[in-house]
mmCIF file as gemmi writes it, N, C-alpha and C atoms, coordinates in Angstrom:
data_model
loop_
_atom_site.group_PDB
_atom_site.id
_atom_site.type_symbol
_atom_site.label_atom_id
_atom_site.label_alt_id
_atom_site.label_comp_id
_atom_site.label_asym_id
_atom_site.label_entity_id
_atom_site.label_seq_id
_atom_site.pdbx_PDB_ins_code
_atom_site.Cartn_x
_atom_site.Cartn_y
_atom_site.Cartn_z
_atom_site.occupancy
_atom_site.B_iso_or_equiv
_atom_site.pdbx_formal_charge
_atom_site.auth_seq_id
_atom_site.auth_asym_id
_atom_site.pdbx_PDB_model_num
ATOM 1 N N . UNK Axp A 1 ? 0.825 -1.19 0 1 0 ? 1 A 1
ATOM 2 C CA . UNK Axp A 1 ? 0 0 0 1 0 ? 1 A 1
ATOM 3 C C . UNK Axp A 1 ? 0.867 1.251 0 1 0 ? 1 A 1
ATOM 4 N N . UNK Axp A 2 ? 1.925 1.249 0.656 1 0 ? 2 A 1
ATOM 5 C CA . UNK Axp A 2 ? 2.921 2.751 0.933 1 0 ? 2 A 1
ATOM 6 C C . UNK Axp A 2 ? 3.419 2.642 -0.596 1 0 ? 2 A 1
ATOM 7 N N . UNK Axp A 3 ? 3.535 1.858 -1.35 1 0 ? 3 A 1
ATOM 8 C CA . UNK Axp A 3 ? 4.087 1.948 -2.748 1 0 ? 3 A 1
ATOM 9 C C . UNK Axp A 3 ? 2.863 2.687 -3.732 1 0 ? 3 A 1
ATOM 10 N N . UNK Axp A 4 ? 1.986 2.212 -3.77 1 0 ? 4 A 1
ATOM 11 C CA . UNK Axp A 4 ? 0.542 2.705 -4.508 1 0 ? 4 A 1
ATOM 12 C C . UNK Axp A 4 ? 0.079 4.262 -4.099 1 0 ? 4 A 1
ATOM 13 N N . UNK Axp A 5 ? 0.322 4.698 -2.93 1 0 ? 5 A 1
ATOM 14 C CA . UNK Axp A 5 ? -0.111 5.979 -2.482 1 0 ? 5 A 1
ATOM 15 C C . UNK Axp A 5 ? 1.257 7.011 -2.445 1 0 ? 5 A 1
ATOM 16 N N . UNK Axp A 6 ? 1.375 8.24 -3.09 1 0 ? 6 A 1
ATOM 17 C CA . UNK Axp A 6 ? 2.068 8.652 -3.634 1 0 ? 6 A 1
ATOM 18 C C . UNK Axp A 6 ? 2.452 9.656 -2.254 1 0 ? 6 A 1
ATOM 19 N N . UNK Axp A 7 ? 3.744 9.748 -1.356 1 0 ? 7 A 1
ATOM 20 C CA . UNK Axp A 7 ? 4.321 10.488 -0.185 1 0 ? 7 A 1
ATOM 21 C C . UNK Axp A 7 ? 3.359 9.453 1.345 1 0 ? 7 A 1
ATOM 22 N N . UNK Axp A 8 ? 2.941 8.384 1.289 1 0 ? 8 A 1
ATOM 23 C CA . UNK Axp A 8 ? 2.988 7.829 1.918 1 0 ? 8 A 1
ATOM 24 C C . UNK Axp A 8 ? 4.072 6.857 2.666 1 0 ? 8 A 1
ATOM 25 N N . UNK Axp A 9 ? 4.353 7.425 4.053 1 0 ? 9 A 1
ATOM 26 C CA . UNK Axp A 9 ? 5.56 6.35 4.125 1 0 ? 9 A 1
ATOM 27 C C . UNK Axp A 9 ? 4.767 5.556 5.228 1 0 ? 9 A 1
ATOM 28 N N . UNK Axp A 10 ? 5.451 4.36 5.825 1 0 ? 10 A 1
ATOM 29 C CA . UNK Axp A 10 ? 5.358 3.587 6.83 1 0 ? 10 A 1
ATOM 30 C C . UNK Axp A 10 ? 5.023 3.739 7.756 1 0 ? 10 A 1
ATOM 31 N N . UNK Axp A 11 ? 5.812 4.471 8.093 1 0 ? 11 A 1
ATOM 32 C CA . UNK Axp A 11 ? 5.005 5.465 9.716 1 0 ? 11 A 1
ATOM 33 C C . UNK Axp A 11 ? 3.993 5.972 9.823 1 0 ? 11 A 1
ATOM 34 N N . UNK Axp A 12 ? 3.826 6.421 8.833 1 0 ? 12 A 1
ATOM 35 C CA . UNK Axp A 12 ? 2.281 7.244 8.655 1 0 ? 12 A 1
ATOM 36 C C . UNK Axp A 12 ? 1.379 6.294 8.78 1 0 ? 12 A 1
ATOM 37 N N . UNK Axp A 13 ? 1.32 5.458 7.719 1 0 ? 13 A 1
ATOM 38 C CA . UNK Axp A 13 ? 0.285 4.2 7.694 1 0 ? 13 A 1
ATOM 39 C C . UNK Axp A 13 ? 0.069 3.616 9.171 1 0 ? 13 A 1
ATOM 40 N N . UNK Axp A 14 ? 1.445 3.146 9.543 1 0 ? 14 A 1
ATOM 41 C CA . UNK Axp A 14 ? 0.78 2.426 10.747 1 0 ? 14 A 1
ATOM 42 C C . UNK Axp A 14 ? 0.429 3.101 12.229 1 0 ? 14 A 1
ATOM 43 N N . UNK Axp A 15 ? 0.423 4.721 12.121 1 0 ? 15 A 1
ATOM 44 C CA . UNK Axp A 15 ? 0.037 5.173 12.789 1 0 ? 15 A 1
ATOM 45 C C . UNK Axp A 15 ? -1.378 5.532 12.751 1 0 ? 15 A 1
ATOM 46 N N . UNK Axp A 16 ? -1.776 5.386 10.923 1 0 ? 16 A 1
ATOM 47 C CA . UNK Axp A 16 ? -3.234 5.518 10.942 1 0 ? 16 A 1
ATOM 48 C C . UNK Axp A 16 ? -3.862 4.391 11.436 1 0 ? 16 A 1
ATOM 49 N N . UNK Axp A 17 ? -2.972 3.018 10.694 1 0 ? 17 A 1
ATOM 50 C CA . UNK Axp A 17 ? -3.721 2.225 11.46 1 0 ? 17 A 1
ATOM 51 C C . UNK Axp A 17 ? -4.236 1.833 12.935 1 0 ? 17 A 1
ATOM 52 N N . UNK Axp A 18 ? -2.782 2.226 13.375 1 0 ? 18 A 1
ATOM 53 C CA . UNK Axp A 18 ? -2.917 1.705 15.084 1 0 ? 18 A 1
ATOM 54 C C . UNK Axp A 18 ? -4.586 2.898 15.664 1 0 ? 18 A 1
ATOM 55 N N . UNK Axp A 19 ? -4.405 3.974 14.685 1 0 ? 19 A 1
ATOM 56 C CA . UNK Axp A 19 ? -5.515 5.117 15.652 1 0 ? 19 A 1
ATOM 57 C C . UNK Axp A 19 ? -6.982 4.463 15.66 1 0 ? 19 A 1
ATOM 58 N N . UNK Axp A 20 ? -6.66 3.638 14.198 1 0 ? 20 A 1
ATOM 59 C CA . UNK Axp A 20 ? -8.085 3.3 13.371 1 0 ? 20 A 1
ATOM 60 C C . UNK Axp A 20 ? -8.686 2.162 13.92 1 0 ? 20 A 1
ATOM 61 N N . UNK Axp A 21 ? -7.695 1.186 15.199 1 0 ? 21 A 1
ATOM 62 C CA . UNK Axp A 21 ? -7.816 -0.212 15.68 1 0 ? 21 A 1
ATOM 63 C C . UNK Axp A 21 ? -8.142 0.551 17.331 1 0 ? 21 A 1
ATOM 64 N N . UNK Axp A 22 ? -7.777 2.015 17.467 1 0 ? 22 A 1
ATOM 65 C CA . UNK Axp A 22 ? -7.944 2.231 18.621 1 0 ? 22 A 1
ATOM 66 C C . UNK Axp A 22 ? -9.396 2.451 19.207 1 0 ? 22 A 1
ATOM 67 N N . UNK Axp A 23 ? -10.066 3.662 17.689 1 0 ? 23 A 1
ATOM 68 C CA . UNK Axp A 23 ? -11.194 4.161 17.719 1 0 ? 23 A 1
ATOM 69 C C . UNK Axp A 23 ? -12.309 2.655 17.123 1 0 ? 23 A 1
ATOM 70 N N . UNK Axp A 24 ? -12.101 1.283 17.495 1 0 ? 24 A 1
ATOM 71 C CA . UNK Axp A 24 ? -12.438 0.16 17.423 1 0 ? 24 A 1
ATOM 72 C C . UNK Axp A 24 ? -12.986 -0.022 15.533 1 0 ? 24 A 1
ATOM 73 N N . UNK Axp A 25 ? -12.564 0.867 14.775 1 0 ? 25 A 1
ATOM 74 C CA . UNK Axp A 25 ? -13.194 0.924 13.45 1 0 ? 25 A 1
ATOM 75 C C . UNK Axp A 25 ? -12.642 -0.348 12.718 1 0 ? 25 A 1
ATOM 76 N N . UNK Axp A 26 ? -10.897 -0.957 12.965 1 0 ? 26 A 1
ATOM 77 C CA . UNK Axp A 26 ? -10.286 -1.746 12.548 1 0 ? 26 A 1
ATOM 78 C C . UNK Axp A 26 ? -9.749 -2.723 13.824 1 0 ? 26 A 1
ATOM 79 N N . UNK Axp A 27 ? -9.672 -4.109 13.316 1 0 ? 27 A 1
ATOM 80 C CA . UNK Axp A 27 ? -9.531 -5.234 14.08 1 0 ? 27 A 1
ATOM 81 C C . UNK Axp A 27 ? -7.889 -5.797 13.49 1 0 ? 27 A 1
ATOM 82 N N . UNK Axp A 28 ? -7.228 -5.687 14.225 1 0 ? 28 A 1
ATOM 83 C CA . UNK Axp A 28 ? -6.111 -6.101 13.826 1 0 ? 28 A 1
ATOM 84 C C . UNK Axp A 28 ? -5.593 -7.813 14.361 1 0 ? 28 A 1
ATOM 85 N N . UNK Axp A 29 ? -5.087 -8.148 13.413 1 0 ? 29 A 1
ATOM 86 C CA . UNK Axp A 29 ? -4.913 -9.577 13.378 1 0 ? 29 A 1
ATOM 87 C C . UNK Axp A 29 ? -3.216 -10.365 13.169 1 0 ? 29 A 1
ATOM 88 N N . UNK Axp A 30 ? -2.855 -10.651 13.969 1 0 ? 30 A 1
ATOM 89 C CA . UNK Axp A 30 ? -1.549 -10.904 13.579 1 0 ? 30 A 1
ATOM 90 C C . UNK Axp A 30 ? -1.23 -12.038 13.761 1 0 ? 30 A 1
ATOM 91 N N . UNK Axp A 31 ? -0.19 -12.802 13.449 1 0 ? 31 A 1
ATOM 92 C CA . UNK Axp A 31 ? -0.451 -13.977 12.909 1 0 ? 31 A 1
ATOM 93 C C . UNK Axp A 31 ? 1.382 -14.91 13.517 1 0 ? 31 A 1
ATOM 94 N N . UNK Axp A 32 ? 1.848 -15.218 14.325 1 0 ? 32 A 1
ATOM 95 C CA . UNK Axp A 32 ? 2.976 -15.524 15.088 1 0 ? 32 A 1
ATOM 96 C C . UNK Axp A 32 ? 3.972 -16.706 13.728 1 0 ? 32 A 1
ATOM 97 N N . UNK Axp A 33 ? 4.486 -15.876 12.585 1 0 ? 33 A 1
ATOM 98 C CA . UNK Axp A 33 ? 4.678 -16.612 11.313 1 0 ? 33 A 1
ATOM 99 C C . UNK Axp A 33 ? 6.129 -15.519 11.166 1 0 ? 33 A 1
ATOM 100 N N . UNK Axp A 34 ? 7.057 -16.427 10.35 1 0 ? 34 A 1
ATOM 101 C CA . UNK Axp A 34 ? 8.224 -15.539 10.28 1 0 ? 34 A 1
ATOM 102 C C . UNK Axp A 34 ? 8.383 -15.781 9.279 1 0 ? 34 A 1
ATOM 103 N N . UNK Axp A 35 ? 8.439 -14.048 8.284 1 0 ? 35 A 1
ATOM 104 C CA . UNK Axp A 35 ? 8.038 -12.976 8.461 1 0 ? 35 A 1
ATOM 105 C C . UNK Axp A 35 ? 7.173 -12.767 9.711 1 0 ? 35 A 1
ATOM 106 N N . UNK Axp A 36 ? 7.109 -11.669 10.121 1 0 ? 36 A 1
ATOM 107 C CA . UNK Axp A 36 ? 5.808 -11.596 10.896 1 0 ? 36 A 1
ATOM 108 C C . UNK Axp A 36 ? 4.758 -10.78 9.816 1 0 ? 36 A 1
ATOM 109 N N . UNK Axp A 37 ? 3.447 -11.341 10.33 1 0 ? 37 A 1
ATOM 110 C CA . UNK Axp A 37 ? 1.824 -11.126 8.923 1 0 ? 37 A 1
ATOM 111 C C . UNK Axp A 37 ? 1.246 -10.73 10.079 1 0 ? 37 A 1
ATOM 112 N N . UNK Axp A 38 ? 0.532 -9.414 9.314 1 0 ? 38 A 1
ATOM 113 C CA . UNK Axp A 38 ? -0.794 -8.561 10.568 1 0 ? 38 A 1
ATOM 114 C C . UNK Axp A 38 ? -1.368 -8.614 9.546 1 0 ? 38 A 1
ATOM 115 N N . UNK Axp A 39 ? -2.965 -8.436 9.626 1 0 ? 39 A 1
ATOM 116 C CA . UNK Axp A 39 ? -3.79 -8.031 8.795 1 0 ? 39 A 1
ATOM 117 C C . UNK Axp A 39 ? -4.796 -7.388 9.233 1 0 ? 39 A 1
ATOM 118 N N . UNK Axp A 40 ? -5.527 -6.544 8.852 1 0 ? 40 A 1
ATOM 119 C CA . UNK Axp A 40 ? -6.746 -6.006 9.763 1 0 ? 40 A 1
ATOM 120 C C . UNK Axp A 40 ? -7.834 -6.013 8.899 1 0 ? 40 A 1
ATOM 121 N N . UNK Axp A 41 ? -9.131 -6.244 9.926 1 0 ? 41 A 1
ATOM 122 C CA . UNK Axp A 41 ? -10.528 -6.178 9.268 1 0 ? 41 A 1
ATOM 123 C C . UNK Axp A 41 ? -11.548 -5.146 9.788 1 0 ? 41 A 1
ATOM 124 N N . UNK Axp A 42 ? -12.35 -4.526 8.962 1 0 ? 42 A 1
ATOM 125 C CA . UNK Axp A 42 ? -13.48 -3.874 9.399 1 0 ? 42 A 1
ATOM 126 C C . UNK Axp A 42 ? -14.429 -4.238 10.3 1 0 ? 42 A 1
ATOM 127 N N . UNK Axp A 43 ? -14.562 -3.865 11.428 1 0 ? 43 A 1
ATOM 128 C CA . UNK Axp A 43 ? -14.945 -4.423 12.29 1 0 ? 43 A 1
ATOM 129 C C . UNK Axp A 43 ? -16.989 -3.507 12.131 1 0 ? 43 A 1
ATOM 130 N N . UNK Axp A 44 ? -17.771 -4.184 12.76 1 0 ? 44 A 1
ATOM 131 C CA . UNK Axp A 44 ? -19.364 -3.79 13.067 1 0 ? 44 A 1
ATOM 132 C C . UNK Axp A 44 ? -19.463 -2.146 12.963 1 0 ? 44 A 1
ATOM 133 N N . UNK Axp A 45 ? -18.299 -2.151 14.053 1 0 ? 45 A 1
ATOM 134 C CA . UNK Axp A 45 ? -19.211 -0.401 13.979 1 0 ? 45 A 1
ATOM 135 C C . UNK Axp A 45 ? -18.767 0.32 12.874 1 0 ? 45 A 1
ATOM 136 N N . UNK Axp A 46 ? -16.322 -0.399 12.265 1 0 ? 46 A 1
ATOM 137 C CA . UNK Axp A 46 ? -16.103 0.318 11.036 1 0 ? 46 A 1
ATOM 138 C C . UNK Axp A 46 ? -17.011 0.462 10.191 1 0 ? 46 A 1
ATOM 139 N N . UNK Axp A 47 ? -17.951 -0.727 9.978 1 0 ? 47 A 1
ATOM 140 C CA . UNK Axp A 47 ? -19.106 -0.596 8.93 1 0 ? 47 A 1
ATOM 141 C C . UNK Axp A 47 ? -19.798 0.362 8.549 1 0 ? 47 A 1
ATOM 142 N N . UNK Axp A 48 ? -20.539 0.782 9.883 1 0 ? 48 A 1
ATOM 143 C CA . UNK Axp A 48 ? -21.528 1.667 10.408 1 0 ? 48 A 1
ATOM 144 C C . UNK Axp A 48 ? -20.97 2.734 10.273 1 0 ? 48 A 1
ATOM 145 N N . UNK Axp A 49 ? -19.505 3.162 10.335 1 0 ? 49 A 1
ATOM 146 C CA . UNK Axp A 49 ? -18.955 4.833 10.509 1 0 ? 49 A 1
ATOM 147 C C . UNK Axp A 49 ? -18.643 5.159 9.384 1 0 ? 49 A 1
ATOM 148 N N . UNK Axp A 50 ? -18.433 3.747 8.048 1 0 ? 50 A 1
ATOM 149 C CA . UNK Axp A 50 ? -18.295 4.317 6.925 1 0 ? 50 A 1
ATOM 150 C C . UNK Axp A 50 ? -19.323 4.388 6.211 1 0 ? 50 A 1
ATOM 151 N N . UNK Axp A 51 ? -20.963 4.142 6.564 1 0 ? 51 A 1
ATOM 152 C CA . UNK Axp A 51 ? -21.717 4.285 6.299 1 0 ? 51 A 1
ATOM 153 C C . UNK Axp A 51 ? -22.277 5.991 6.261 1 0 ? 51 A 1
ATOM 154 N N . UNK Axp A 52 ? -21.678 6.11 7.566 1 0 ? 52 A 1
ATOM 155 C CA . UNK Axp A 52 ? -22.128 7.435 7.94 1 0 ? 52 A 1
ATOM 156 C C . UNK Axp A 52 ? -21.186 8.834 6.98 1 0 ? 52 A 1
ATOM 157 N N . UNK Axp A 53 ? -20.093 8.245 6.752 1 0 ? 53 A 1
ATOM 158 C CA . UNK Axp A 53 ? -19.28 9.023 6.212 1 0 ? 53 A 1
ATOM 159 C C . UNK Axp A 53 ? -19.055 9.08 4.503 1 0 ? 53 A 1
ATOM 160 N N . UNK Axp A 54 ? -20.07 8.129 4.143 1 0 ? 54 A 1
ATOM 161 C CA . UNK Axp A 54 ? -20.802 8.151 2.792 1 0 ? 54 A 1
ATOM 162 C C . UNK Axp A 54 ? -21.897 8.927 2.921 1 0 ? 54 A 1
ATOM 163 N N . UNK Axp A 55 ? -23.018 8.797 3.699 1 0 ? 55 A 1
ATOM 164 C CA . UNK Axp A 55 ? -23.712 9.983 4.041 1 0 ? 55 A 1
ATOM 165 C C . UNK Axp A 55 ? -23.516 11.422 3.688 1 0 ? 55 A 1
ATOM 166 N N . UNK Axp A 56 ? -22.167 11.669 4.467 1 0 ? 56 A 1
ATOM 167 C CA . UNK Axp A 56 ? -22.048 12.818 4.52 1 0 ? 56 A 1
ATOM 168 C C . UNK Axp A 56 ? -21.513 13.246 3.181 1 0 ? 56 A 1
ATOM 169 N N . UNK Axp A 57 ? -20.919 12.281 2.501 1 0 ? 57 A 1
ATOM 170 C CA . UNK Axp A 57 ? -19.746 12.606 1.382 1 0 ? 57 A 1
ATOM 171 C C . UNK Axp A 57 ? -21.09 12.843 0.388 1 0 ? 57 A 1
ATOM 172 N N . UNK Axp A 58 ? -22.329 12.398 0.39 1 0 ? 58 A 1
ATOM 173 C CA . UNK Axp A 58 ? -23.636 12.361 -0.718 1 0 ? 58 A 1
ATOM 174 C C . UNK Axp A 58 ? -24.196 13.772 -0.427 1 0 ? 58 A 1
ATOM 175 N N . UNK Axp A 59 ? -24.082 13.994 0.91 1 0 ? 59 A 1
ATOM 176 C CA . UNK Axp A 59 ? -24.565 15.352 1.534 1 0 ? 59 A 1
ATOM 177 C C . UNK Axp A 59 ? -23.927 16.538 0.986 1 0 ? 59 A 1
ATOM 178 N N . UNK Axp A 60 ? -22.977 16.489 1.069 1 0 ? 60 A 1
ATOM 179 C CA . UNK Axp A 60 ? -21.675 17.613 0.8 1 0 ? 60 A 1
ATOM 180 C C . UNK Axp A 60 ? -21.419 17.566 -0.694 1 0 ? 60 A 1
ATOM 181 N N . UNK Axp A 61 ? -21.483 16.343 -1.413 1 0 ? 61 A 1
ATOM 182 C CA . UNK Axp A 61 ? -21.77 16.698 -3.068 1 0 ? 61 A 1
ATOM 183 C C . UNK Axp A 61 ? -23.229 17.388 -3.515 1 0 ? 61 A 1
ATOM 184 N N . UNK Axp A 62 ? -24.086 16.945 -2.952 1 0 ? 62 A 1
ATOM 185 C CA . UNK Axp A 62 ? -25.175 17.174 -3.168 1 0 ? 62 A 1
ATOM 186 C C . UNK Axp A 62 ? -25.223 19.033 -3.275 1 0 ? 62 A 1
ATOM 187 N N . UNK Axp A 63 ? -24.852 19.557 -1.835 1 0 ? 63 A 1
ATOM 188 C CA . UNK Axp A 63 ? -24.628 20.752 -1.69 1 0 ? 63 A 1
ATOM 189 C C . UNK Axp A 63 ? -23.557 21.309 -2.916 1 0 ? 63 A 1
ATOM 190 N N . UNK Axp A 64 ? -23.077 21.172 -3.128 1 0 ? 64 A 1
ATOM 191 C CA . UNK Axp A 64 ? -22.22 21.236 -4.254 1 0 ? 64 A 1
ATOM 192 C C . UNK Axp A 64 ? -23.015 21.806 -5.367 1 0 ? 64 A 1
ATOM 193 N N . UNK Axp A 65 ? -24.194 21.067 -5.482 1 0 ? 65 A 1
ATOM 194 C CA . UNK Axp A 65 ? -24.506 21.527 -7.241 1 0 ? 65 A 1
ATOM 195 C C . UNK Axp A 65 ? -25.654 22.243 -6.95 1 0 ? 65 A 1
């Protein structure tokens, strides 16, 4: 992902992530394998908050035109 997003580095990411597993939106999963493998999933309420934040994004275009 830090390769695909253009001035994204590492740190950044996993500081969004860790905030995003804090505010319970993401479920992080790690996996005791060497390499070490994390993966994270959208958890019930992530669902629900990106629901809401489509909402708003329909709201705020809407206003737009």
């Amino acid at each position: 992902m830090v390769r695909s997003v253009e001035g994204l580095t590492t740190k950044v990411l996993n500081e969004c992530l860790r905030k995003n597993v804090d505010f319970g939106i993401l479920k992080r999963i790690s996996y005791p394998e060497v390499p070490p493998r994390v993966e994270y999933e959208v958890t019930a309420f992530g669902e629900r908050f990106i629901g809401v934040l489509d909402e708003l994004e329909a709201l705020a275009d809407a206003l737009e035109d």
